[in-house]
N, C-alpha and C positions, 0 to 999 in steps of 0.2 A: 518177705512176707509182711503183711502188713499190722498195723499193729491193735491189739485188743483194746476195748473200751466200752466202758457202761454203756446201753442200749437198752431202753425200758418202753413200756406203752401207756401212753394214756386212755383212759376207757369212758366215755361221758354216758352220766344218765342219759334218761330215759332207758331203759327201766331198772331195775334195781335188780331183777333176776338175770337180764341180761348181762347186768356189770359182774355179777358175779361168776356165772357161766364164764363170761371170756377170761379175766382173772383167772380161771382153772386151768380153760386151756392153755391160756399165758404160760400159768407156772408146767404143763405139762411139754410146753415146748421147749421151756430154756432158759426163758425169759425170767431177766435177772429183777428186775422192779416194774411193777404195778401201779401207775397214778389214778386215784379218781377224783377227779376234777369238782367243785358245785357248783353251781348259777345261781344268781341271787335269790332267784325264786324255784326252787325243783327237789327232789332227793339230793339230801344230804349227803357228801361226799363222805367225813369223817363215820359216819355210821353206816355204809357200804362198807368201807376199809373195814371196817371193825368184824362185822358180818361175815367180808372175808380171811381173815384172821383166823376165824372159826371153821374155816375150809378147806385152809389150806397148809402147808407144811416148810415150804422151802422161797417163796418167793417173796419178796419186799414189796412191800407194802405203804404208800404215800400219800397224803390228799394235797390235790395238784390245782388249787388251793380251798383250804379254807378260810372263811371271808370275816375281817376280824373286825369291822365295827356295832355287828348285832350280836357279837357274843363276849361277854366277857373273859378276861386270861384264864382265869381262875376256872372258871364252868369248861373251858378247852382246855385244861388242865386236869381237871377231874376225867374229860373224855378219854384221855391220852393214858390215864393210869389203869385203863380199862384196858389196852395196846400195851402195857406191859406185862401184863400177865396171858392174854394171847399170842400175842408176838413179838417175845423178845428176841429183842437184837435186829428185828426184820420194818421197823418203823419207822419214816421218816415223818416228821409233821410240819404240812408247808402250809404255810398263812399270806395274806397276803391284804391289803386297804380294798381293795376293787377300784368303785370309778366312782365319782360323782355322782352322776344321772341313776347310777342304781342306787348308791347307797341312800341320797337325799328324795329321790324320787319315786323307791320301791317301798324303802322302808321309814322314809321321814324322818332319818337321823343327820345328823348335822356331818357334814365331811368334811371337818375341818381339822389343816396342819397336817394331813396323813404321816409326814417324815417324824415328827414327834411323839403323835400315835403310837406310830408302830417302834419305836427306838423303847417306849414306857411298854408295849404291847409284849415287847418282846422280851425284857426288863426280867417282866412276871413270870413270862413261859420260862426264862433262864432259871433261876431262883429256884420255883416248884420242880422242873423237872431236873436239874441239874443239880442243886446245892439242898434238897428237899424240903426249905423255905425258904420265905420273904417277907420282907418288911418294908416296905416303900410307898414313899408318897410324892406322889407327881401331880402333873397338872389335869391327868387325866385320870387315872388309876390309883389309889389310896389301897395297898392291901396287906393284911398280915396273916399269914397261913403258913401252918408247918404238918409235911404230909409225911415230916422223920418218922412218927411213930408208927407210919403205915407200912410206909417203903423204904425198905434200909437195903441195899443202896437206891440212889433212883435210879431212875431209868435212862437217862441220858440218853432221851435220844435226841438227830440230828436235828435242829428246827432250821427249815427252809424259808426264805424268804421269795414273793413273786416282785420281780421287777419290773420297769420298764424303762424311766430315765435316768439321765445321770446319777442325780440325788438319791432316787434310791436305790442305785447299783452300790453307790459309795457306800451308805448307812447297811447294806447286806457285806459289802468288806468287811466292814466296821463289828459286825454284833451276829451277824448269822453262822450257820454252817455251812449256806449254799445258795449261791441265788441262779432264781428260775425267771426265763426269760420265753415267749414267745412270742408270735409273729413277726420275728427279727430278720434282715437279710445278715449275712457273714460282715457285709463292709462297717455293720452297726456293733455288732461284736467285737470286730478286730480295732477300730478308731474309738471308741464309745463305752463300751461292757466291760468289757477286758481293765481298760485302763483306769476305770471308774472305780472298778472294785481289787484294783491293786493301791488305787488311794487310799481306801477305804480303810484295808489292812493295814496297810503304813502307819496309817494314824494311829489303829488300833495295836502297833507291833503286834504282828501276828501275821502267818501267814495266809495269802487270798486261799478262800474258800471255793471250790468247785461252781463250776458255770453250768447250769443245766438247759441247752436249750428247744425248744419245740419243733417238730419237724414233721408236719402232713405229711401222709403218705397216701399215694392215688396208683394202684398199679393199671395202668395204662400207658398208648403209645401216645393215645390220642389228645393234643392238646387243648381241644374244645371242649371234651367230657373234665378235661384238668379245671378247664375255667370255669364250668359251670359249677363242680364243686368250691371251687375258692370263692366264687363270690353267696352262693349259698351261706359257707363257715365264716366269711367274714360279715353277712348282714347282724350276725347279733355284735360284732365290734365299731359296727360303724355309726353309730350314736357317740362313741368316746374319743373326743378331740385328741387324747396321747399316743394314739396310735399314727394319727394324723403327722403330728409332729414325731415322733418315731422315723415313721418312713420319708419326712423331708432330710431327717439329719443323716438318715442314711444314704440319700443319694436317689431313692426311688417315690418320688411325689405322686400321692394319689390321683387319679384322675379330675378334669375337673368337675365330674356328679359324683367326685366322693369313692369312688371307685376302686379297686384295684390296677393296677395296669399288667396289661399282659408281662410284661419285665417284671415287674414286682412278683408276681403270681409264679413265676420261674424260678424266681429265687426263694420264695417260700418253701412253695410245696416238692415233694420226691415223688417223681412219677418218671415213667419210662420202663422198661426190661428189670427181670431182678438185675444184672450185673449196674445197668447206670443206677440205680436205687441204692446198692450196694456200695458204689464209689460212690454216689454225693454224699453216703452218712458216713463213709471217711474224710470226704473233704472239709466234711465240716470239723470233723478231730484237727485235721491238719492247720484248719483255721484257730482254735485256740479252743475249742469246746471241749470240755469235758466230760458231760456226758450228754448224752441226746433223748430226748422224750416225745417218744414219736405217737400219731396221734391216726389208724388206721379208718380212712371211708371208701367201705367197700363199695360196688358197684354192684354189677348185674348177679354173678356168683357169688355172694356172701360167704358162703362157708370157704369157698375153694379160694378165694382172696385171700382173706382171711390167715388160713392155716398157711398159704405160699407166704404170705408178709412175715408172720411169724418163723417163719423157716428163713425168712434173711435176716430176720432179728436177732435171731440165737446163733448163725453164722460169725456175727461179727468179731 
């Protein structure tokens, strides 16, 4: 028989009623965690979660990420103590630098050092959320706050980190609960990820922290409708040169207009019959993943998609 493992969904704005609607259904099917994602510019991921917090009763709950150089630790700190008295025990809180071209170019903030950044970024979220203060002065963050007299105990919850390359696979061994990884083939996991963030632990003695990683799901046979969705999902990522380098180290180089390639596009996305959908989000456990955060675009029947995806999700 084969064997159990976390399976959760990602659920991207647009719109905020809809994020929440599927989150219900989520948790009425089975479905053990709920990511909502933000984009630099759209509905707030952290304040969806929180919404749904308010709606729901049994299912986990995560933002898959929140983007940390517009918001200070301490202001996503304050957000999160609002997630402990909606949903304790049920919270993951995933952060993450983003990109460049958004951060300096959306928002006119400087993107610079992310590995430093986020090492002091996370410093802070440690402190507040886990020790119920801080006092520390970095090169980026100067902060002294004690939330003991609010929250005894705190809330501990998980803080997730989003990855992409080595560096910061290592620095998520190092300091996180969990790093999140998407648009990765398995060969970038198993040589790359994997090994990255058991440095990472080493360093830190301690053991590596769970791999979460992303997994489109297209139920279809048809590999042209596969391809039109992938490169639709990948136009907002293809401005960021690390995904670029991502897919050379793993062995699948983008085309050359920048492109996806149909091999790449194979090993991204899950599409085919429930049964081969069902085996590739084992094969990925088999590959070294811990747990998978699947990310559902339906097609022609929205609901009926939908509700059958979710019915392989809570199988697993």
């Amino acid at each position: 028989m084969a064997t159990t493992f976390p399976v959760g969904v990602a659920i991207f704005p647009p719109t905020t009623q809809k994020v929440l609607a599927s989150i219900k259904r989520a948790e009425q099917a089975g479905i053990p965690m709920a990511w909502v994602p933000s984009w630099p510019v759209g509905p707030d991921g952290m304040s969806i979660a929180t919404a749904a917090a308010a709606q729901t009763s049994s299912i986990g709950l995560g933002t898959g990420i929140s983007i940390t150089y517009p918001c200070h630790p301490l202001t996503r700190a304050n957000e999160a103590m609002v997630m402990a008295e909606l949903a304790p025990q049920r919270f993951r809180l995933g952060v993450g630098a983003s990109h460049q071209p958004a951060i300096e170019g959306q928002y006119g903030i400087k993107f610079e050092k992310p590995l430093a950044h986020m090492r002091e970024y996370i410093t802070v979220l440690r402190g507040l959320l886990w020790e119920g203060h801080i006092d520390f002065e970095g090169d980026y963050y100067r902060v002294h706050a004690d939330f003991s007299p609010m929250m005894t105990p705190p809330p501990r919850f998980p803080i997730m980190m989003a990855t992409l390359r080595q560096n910061m696979l290592r620095l998520a061994g190092e300091i996180s609960d969990g790093a999140m990884l998407i648009w990765s083939p398995l060969s970038y996991v198993r040589s790359i990820a994997l090994p990255a963030l058991e440095e990472g632990a080493r360093l830190a003695n301690r053991s590596r922290p769970p791999l979460i990683v992303s997994a489109p799901i297209v139920l279809t046979t048809d590999f042209g409708v596969v391809r039109q969705v992938a490169h639709a999902a990948f136009s907002v990522y293809k401005s960021f040169p690390t995904y670029k380098k991502l897919f050379q180290e793993a062995g699948y180089p983008l085309a050359a207009d920048g492109e996806l390639t149909d091999e790449l596009i194979h090993e991204l996305f899950l599409y085919g019959d429930e049964d081969t959908i069902r085996q590739r989000l084992y094969a990925m456990h088999a590959a070294g993943v811990d747990e998978v955060m699947t990310a559902l675009s339906p097609l022609a029947n929205s609901e009926h998609e939908e509700r059958t995806i979710l019915e392989i999700l809570a199988s697993i």
